[in-house]
C-alpha positions in Angstrom: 59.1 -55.9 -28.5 59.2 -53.9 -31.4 60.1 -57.0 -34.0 57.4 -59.4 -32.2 54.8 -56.3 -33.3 55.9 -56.5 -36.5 55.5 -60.3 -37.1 51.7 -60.2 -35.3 50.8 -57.2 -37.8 52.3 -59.0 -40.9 50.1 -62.3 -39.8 47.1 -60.1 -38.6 47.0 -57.8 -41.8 46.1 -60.3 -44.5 44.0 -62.1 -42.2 42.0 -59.3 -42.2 42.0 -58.6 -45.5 40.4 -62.3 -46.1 38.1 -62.6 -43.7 36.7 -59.5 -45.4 37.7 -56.7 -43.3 38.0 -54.6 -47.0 36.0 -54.7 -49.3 37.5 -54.8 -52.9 36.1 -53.0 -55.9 33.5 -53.9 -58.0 35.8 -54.9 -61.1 36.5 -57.8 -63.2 40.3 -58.1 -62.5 41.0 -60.2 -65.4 45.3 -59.5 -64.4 45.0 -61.9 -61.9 44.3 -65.0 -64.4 46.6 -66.2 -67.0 45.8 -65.7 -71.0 45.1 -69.7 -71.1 42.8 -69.3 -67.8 41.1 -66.7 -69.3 40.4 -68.1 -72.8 39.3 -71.4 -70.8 36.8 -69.3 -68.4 35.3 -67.7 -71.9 34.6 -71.3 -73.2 33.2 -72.4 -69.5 31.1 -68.9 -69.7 29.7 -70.3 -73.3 28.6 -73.9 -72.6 27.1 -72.8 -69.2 25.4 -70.3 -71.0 23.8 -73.0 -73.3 22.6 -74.4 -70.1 20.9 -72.2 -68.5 17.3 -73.1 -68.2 15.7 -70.4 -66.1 17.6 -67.0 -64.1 16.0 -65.8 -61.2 16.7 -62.2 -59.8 16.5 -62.1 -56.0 17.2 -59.2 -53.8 21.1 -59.1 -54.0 22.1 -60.8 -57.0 20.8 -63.5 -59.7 20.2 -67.0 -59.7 21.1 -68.9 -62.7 19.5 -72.7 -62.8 20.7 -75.1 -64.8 19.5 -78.6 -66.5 21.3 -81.2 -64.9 23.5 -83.3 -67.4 26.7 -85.1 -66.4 28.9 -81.8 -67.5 27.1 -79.6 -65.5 28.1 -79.3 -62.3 32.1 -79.7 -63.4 31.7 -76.2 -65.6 29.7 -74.9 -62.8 32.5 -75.7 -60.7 35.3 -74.6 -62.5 33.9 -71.3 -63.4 33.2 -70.4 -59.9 37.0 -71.0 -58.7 38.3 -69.0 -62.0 35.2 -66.1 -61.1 36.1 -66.1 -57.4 39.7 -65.2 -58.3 38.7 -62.3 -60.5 35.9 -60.8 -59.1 36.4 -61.2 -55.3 33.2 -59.7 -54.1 30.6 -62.6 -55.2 29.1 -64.6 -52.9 28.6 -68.0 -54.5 25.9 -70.6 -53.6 26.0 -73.8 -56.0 22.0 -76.1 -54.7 21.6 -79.1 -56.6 18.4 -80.6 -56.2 17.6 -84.0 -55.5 16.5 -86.9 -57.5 18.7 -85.2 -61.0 16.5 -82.5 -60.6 18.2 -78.8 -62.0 21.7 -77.1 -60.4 21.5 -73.4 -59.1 24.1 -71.2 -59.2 23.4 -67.9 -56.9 25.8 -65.0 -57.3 24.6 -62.2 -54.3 26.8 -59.8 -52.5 26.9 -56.7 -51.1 24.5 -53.5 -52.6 25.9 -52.9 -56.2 26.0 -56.6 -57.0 23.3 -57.3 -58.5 23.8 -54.7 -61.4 27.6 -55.5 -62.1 25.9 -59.3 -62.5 23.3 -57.6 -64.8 25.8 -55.7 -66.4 28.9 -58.7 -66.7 27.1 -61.5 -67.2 24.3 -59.8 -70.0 24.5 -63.0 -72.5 23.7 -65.2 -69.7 20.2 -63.2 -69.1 19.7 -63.7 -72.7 
């Protein structure tokens, strides 16, 4: 009996843990990426920031729109699945409007959110 508790609470544990049960901390845990996956989110950061044609604030978080060009959606992409990894509390909304009208990006979250975004993501506001 003992041994069957065991393997239910090692499943049941980080099961938890992703479905949100705890909440991480509002830091950029860079540790989790490589030195090459970092350098490369950098250069994503910079040519999305290039793109950026109008941020929006909203009640728990930003959104960042961006002019539509072939590029754009790929860096979009790609930064979100490097961001996700560091900085676990986002909540990430990617719209993309018909008829090659502009891409959104919407980082929200929980209360606190909005002014790590303010704070992290300053050049983007720019």
């Amino acid at each position: 009996m003992t041994s069957l508790f065991v393997i239910l609470l090692a499943v049941v544990q980080p099961l938890t843990a992703w479905a949100g049960a705890q909440e991480s901390p509002f830091v950029c845990n860079l540790g989790v990426l490589t030195a090459e996956d970092r350098a490369r989110k950098e250069e994503i950061s910079r040519s999305l920031r290039g793109l950026i044609a109008q941020v929006r604030e909203l009640p728990d978080g930003f959104e960042f729109q961006f002019r539509s060009q072939p590029t754009t959606l790929p860096l979009i992409g790609e930064w979100t699945w490097t961001e996700r990894l560091c900085c676990p509390f986002f909540d990430f909304d990617i719209r993309i409007e018909r008829e090659g009208g502009p891409i959104a990006l919407r980082l929200t979250g929980r209360p606190g959110t909005k002014e790590f975004i303010r704070a992290d993501l300053a050049p983007w506001m720019k």
